[in-house]
Backbone as a chain_set.jsonl record, in Angstrom:
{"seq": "XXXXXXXXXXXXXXXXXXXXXXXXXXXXXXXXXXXXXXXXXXXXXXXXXXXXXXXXXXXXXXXXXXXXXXXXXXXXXXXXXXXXXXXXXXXXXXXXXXXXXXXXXXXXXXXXXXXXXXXXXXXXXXXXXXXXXXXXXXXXXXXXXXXXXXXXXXXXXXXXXXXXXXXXXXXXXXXXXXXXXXXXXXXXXX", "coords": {"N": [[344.652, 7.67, 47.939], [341.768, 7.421, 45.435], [342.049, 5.537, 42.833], [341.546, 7.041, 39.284], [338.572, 7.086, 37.58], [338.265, 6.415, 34.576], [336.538, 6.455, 32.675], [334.623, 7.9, 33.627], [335.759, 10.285, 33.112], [336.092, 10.106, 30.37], [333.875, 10.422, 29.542], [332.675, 12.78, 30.745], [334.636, 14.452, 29.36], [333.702, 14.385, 26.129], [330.661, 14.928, 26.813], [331.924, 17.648, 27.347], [332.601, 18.413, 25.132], [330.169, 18.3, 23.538], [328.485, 20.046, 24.794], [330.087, 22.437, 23.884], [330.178, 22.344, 21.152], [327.424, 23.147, 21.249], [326.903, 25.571, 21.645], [328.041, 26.976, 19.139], [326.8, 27.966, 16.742], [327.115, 29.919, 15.092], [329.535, 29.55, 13.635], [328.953, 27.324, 11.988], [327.866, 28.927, 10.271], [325.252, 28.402, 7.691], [324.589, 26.127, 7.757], [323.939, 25.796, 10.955], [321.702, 24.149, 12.272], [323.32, 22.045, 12.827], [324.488, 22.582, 15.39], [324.541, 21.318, 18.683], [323.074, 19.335, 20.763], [323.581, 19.93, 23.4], [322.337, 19.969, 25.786], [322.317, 17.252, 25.893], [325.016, 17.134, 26.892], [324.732, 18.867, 29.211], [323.209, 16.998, 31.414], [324.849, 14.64, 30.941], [327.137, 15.628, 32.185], [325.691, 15.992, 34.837], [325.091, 13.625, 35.808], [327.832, 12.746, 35.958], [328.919, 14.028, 38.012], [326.83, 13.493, 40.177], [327.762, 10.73, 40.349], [330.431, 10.646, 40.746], [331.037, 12.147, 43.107], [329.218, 10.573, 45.014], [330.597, 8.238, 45.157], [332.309, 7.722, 47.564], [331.432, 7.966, 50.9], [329.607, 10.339, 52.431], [329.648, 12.859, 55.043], [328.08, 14.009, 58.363], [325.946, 17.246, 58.889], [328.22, 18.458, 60.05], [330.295, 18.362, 58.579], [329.1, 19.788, 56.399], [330.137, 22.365, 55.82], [333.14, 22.291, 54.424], [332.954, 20.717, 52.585], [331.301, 21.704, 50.769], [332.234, 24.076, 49.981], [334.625, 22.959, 49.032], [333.379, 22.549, 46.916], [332.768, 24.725, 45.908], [335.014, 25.929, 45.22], [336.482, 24.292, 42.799], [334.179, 24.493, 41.033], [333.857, 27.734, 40.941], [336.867, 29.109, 39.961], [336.883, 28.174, 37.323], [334.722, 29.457, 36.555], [335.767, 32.24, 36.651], [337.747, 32.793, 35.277], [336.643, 32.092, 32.931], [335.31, 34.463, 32.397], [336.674, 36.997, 32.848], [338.011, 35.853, 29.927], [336.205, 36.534, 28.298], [335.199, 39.205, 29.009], [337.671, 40.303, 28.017], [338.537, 39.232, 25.577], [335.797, 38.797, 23.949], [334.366, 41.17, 24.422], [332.391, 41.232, 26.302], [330.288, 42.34, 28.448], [330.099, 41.806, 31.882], [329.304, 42.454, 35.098], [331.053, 41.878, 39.077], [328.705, 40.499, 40.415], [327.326, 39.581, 38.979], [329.163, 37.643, 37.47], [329.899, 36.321, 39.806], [326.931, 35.073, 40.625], [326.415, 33.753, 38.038], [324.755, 34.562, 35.981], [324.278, 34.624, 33.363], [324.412, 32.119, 32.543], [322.681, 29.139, 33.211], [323.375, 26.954, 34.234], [325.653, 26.681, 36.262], [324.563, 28.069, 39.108], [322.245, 26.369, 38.884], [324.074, 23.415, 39.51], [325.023, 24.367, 41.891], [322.922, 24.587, 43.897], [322.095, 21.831, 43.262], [324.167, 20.548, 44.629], [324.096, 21.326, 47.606], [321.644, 19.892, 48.148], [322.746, 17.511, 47.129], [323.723, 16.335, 49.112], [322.991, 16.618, 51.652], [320.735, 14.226, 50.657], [323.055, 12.425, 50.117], [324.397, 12.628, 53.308], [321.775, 11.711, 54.661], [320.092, 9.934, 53.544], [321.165, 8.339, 51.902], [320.917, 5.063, 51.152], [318.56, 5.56, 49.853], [317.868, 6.734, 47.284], [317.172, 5.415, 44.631], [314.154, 5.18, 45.159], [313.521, 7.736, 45.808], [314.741, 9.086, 43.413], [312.478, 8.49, 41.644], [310.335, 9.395, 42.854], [310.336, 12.015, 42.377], [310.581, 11.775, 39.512], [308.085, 10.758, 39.17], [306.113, 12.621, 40.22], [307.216, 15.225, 38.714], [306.22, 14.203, 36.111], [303.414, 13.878, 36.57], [303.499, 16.692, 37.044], [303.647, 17.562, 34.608], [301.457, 16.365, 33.137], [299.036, 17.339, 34.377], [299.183, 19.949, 34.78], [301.471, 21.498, 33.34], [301.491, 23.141, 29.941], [302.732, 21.232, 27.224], [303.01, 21.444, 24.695], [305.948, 22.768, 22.931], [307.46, 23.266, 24.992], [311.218, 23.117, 26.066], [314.33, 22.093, 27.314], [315.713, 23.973, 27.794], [313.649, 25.575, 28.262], [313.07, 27.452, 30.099], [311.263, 27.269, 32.259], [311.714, 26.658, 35.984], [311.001, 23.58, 36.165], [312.432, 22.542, 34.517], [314.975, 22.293, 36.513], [314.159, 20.151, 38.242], [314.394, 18.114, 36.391], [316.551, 17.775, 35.269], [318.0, 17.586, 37.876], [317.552, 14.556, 38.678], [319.102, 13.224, 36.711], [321.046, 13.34, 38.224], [320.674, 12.335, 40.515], [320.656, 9.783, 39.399], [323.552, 9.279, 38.709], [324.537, 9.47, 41.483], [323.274, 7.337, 42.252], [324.77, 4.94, 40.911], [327.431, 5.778, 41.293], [327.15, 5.192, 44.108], [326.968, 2.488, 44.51], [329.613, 1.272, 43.131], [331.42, 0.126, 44.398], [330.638, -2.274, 44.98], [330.354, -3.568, 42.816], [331.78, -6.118, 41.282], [334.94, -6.399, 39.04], [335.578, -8.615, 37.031], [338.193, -10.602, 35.212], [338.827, -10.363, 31.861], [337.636, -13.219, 29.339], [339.344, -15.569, 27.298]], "CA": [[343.906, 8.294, 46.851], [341.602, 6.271, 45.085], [342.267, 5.032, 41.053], [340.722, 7.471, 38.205], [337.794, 6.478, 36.76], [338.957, 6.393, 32.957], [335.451, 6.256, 31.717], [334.034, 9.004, 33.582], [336.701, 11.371, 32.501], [335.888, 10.439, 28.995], [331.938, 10.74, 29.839], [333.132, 14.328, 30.756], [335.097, 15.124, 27.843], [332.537, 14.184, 25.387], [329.823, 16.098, 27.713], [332.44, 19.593, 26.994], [332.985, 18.781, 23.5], [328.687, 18.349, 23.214], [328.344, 21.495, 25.12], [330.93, 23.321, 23.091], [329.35, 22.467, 20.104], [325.933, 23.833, 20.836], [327.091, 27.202, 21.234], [329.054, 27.464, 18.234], [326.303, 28.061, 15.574], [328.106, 31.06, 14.213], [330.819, 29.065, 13.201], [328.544, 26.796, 11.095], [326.753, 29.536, 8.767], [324.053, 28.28, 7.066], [324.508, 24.912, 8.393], [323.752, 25.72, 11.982], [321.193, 23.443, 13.049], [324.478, 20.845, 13.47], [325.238, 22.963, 16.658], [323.344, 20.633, 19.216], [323.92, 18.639, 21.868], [324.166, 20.754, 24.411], [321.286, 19.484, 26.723], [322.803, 15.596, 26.561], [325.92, 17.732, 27.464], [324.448, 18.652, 30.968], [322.792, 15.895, 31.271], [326.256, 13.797, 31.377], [327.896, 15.847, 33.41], [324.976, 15.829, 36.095], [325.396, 12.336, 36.401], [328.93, 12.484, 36.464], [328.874, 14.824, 39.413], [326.465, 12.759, 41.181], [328.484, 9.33, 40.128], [331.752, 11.381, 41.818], [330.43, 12.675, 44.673], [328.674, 9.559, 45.778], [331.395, 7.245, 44.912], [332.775, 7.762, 48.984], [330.737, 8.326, 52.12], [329.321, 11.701, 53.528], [329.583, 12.739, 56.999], [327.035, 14.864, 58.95], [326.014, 17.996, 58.702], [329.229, 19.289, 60.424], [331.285, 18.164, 57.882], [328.914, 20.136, 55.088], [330.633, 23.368, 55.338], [334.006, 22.019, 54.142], [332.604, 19.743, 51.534], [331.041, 22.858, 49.832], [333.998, 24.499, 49.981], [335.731, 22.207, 47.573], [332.829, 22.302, 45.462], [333.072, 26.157, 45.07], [336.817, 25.824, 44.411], [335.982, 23.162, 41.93], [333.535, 25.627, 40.168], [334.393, 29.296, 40.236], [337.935, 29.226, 39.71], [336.873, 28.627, 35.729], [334.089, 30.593, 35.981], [336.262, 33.486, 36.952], [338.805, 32.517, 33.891], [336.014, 32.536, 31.363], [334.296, 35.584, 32.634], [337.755, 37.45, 32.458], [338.785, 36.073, 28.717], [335.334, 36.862, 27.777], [335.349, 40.564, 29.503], [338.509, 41.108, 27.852], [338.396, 39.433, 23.912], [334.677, 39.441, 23.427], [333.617, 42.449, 24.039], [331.598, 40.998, 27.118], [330.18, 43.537, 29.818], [329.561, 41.959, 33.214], [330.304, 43.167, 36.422], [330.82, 41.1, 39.547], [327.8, 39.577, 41.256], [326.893, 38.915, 37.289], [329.429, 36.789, 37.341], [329.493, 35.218, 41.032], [325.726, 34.578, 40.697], [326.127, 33.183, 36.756], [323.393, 35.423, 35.387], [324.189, 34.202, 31.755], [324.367, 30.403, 32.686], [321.845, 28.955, 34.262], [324.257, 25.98, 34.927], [326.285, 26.972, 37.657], [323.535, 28.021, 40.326], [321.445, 24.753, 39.428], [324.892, 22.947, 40.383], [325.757, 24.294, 43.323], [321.888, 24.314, 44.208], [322.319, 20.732, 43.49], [325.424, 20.378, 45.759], [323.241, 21.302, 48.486], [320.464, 18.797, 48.223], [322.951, 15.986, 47.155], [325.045, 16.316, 50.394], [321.743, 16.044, 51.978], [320.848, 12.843, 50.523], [324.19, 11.499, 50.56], [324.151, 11.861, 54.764], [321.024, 10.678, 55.474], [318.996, 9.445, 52.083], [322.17, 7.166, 50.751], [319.883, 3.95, 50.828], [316.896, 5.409, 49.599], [318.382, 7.455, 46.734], [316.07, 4.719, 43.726], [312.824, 5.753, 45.582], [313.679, 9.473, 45.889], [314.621, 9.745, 42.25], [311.286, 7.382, 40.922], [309.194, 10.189, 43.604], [310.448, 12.808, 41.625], [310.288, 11.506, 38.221], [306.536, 10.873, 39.088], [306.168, 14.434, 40.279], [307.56, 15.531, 37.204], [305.419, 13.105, 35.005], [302.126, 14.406, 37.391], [303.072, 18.24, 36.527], [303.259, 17.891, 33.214], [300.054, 15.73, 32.645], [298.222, 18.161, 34.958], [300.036, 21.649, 34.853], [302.01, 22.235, 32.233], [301.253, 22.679, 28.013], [303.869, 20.625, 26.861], [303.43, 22.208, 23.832], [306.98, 24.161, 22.396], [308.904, 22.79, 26.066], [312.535, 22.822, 25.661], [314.887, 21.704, 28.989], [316.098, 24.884, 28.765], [312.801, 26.589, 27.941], [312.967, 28.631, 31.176], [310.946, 27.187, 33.573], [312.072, 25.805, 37.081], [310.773, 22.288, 36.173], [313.704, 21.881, 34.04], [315.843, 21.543, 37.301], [313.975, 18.703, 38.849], [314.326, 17.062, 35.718], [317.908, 17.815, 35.622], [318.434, 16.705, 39.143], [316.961, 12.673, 38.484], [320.244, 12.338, 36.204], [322.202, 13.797, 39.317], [320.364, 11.502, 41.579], [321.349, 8.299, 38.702], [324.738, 8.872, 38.89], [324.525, 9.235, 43.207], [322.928, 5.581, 42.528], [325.541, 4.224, 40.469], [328.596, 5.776, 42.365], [327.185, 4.638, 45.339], [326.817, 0.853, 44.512], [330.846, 1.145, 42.197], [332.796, -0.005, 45.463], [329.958, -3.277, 45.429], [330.607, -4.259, 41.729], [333.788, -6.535, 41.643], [335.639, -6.656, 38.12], [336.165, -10.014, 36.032], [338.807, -10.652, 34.109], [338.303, -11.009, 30.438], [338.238, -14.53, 29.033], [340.592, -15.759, 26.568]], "C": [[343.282, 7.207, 45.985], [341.823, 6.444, 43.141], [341.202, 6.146, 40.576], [339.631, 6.739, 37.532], [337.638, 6.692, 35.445], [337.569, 6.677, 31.875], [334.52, 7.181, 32.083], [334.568, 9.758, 33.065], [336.343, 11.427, 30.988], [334.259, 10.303, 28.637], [332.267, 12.327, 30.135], [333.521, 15.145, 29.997], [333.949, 14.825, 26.977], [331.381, 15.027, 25.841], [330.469, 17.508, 27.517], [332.023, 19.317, 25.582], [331.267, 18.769, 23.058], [328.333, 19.875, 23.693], [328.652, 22.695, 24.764], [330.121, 23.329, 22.193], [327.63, 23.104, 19.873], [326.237, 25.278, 20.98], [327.93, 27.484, 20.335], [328.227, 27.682, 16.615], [326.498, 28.838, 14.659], [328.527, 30.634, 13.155], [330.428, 28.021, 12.148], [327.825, 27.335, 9.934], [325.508, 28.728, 9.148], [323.558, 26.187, 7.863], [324.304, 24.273, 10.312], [322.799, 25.076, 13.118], [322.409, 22.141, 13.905], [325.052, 21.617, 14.86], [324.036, 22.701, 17.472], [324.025, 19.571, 19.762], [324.347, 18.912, 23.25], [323.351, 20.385, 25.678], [321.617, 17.919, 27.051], [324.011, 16.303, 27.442], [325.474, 17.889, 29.045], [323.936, 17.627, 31.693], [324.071, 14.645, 31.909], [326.832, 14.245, 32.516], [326.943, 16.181, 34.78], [325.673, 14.574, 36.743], [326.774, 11.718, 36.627], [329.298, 12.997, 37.587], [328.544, 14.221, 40.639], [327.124, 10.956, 41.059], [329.69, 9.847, 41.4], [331.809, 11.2, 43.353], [329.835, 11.349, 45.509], [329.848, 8.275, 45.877], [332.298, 7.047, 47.034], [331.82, 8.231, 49.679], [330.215, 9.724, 52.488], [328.864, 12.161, 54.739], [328.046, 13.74, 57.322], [327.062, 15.953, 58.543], [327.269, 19.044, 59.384], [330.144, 19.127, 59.332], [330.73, 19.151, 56.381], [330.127, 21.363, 55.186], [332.396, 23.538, 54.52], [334.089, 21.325, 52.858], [331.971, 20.476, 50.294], [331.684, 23.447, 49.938], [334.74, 24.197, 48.793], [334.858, 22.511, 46.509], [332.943, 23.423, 44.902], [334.106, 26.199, 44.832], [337.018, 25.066, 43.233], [335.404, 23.893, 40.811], [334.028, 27.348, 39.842], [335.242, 29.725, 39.859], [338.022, 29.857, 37.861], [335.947, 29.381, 35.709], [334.44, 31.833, 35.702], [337.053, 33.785, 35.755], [338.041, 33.065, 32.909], [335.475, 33.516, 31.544], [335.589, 36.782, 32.208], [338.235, 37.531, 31.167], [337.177, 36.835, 28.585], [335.241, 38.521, 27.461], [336.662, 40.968, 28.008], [339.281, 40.688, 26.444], [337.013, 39.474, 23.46], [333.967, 40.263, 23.514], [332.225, 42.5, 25.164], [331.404, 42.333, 28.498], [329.61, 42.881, 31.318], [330.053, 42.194, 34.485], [330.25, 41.56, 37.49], [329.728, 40.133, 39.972], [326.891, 39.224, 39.677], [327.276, 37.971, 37.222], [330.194, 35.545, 38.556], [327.72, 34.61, 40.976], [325.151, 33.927, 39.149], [325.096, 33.455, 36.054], [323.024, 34.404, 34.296], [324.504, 32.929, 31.977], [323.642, 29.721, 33.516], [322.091, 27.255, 35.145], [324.547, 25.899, 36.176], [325.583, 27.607, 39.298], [322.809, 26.69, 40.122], [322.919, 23.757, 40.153], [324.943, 23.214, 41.333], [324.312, 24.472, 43.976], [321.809, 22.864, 44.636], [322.732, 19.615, 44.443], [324.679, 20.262, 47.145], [322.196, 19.671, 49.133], [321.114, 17.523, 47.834], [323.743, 15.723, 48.022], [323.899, 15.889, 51.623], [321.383, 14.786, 52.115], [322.018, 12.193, 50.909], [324.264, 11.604, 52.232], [323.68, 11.264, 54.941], [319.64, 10.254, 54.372], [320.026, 8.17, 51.263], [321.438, 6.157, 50.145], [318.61, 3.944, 50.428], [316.953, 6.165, 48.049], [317.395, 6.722, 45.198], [314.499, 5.442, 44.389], [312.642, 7.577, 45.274], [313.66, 10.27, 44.362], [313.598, 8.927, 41.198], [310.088, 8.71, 41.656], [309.196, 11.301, 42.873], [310.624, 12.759, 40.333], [308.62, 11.287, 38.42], [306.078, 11.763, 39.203], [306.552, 15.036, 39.495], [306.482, 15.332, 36.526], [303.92, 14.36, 35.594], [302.315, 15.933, 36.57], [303.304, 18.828, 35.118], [302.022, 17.341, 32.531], [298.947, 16.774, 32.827], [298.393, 19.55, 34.461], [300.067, 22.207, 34.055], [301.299, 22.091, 30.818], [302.668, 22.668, 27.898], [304.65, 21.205, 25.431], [304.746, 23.094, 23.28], [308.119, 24.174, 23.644], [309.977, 22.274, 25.629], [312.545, 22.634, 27.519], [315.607, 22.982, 28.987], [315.239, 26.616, 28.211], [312.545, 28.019, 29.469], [312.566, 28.697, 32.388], [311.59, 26.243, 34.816], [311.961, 24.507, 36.757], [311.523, 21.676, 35.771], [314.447, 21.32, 35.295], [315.458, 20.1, 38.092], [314.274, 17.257, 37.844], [316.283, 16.554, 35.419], [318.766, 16.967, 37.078], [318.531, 14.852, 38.778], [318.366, 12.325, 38.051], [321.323, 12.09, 37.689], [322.131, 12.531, 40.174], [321.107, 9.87, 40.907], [322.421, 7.792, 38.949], [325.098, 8.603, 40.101], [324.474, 7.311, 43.137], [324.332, 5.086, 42.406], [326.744, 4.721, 40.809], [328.511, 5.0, 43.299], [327.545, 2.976, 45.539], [328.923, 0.437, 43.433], [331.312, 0.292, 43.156], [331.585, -1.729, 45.423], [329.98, -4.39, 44.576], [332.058, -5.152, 41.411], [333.834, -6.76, 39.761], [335.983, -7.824, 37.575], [337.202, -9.942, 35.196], [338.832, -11.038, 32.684], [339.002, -12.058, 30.197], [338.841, -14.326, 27.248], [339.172, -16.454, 25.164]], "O": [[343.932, 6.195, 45.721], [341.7, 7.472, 42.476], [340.154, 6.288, 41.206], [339.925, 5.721, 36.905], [336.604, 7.307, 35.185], [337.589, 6.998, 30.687], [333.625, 7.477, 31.291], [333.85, 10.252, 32.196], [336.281, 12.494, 30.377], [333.714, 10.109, 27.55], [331.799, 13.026, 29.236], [333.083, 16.28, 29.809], [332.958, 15.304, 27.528], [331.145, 15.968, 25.083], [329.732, 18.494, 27.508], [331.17, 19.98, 24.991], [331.111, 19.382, 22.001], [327.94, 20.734, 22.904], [328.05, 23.74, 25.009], [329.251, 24.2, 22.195], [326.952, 23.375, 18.882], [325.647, 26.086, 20.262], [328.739, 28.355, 20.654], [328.831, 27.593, 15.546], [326.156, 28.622, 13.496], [328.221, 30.983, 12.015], [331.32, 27.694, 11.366], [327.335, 26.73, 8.98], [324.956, 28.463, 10.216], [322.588, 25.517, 8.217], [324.413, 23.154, 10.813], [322.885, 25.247, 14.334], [322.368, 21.604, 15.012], [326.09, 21.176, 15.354], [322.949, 23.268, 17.373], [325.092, 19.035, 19.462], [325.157, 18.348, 23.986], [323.962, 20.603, 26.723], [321.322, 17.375, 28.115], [324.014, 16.076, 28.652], [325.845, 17.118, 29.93], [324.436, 17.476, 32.808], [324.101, 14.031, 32.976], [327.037, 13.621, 33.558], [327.53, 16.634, 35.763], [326.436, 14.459, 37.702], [327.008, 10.655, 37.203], [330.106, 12.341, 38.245], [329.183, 14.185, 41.69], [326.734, 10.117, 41.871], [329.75, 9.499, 42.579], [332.315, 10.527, 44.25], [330.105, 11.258, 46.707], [329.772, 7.447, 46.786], [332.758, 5.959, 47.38], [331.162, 9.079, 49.075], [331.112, 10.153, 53.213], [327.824, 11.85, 55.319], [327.18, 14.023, 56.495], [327.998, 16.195, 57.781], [327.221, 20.263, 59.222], [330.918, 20.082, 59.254], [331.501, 19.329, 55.438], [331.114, 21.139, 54.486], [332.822, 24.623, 54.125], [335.094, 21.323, 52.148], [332.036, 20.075, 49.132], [332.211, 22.529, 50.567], [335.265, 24.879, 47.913], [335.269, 22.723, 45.368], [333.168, 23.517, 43.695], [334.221, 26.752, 43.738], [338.032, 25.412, 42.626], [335.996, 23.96, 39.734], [334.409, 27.902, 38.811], [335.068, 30.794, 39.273], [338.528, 30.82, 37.285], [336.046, 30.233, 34.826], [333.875, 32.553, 34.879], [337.045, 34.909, 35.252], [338.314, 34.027, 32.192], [334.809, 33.73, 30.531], [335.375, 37.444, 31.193], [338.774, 38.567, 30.779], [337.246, 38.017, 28.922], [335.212, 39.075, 26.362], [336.424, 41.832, 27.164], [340.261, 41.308, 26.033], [336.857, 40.218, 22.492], [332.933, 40.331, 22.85], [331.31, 43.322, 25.108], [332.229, 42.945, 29.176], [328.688, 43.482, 31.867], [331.241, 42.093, 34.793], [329.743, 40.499, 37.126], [329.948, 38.93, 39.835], [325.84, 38.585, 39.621], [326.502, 37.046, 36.979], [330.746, 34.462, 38.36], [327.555, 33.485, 41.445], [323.973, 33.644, 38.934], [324.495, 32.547, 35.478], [322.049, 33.659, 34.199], [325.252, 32.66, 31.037], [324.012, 29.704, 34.689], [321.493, 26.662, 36.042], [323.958, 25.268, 37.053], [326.159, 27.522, 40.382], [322.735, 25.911, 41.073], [322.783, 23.4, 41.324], [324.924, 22.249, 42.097], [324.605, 24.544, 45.169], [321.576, 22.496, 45.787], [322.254, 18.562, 44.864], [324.666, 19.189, 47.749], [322.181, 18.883, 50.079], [320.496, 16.474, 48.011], [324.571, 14.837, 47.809], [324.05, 14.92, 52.367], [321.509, 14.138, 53.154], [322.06, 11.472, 51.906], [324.181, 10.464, 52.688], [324.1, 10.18, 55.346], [318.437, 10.35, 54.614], [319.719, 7.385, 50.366], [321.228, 6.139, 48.932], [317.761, 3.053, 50.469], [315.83, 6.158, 47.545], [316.835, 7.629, 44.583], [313.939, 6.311, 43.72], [311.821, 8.28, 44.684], [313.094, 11.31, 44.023], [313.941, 8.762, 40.027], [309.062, 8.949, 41.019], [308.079, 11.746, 42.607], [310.872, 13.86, 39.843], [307.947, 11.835, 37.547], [305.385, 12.084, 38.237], [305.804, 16.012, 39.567], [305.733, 16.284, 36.307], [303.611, 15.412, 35.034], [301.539, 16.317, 35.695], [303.217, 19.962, 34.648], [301.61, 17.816, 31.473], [298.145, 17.114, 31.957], [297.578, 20.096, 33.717], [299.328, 23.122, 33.691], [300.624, 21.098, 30.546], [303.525, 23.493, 28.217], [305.818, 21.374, 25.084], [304.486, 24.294, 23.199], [309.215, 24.732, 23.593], [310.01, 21.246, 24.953], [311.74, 22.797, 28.436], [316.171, 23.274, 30.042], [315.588, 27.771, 27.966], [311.974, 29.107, 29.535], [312.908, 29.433, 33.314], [311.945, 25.099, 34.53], [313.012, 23.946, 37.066], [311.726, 20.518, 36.135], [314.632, 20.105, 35.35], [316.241, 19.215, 38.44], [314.359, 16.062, 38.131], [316.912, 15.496, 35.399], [319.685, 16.155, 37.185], [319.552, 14.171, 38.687], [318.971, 11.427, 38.638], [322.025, 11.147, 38.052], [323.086, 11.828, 40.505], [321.793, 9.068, 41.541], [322.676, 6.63, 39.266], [325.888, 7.671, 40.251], [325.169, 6.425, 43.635], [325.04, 4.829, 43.38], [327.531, 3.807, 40.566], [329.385, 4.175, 43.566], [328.185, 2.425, 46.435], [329.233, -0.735, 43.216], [331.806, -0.66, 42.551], [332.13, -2.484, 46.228], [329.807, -5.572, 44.87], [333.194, -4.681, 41.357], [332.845, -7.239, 39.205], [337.18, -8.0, 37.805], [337.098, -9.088, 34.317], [338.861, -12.247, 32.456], [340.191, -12.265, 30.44], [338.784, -13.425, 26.412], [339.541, -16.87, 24.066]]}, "num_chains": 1, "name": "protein.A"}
């Protein structure tokens, strides 16, 4: 088993406790612009996902169906938790395929969307993974120069484009997992 990485875990925590805090504007009254943060929040934990995940090898496509597997065990377990307290202290109404298909979060399908396309790369894109996410940051860049009015765009104003932009972090952290096992450790001087 390999060593914890001490500093993602607390790149993770920090990423809930940012995420927490943007939905809690209730709880601030009048002072509710301070609930914010919630967009670095995904943001982190993209790139901790793709830091993770890339940090070891991925086999062929025979090996995907096992490898997504974990990741839905990984994910729905809590979705199922919070969909349950929710259902049953707030007063929440959704039925199943509401909350297998994450209606009200538009999180949990871009992840496991994600999952997909970074299992992908990781087979047979590992070494190209800087190019791939520079092709799609330019493609980005391009359809907002061209395309879009930028005008009043939030990342989680609604449209699809958010996820490509979302992805790039995914792809960052793929980088910088991938290259962890290449970086050797110094010991601090005296």
């Amino acid at each position: 088993m390999n060593e914890r990485n001490i500093s993602i875990d607390l790149l993770k925590c920090f990423a809930a406790l940012l995420i927490t805090n943007s939905h809690m504007g209730i709880l601030y009254g009048e002072y509710s612009f301070l609930s914010t943060g919630g967009c670095i929040g995904d943001v982190l934990f993209f790139f901790c996902s793709g830091f993770t995940l890339f940090q070891k090898p991925m086999g062929g496509m025979r090996q995907f169906p096992d490898w997504y597997k974990r990741r839905i065990n990984r994910i729905y377990p809590t979705l199922f938790a919070v969909a349950i307290i929710a259902c049953l202290f707030f007063n929440t109404h959704w039925d199943i395929i509401d909350i297998v298909l994450a209606k009200e979060y538009w999180f949990v399908p871009c992840i496991m969307f994600y999952y997909l396309l970074l299992f992908f790369v990781g087979s047979y894109f590992r070494n190209k993974i800087l190019p791939l996410g520079i092709l799609i940051a330019l493609g980005t860049a391009l359809w907002f120069y061209f395309v879009h009015d930028t005008v009043g765009f939030t990342l989680y104003g609604g449209h699809p484009i958010r996820w490509l932009l979302f992805f790039n972090f995914m792809l960052l952290g793929a980088k910088m997992g991938s290259v962890t096992n290449q970086i050797k450790s110094r010991p601090v001087a005296d």
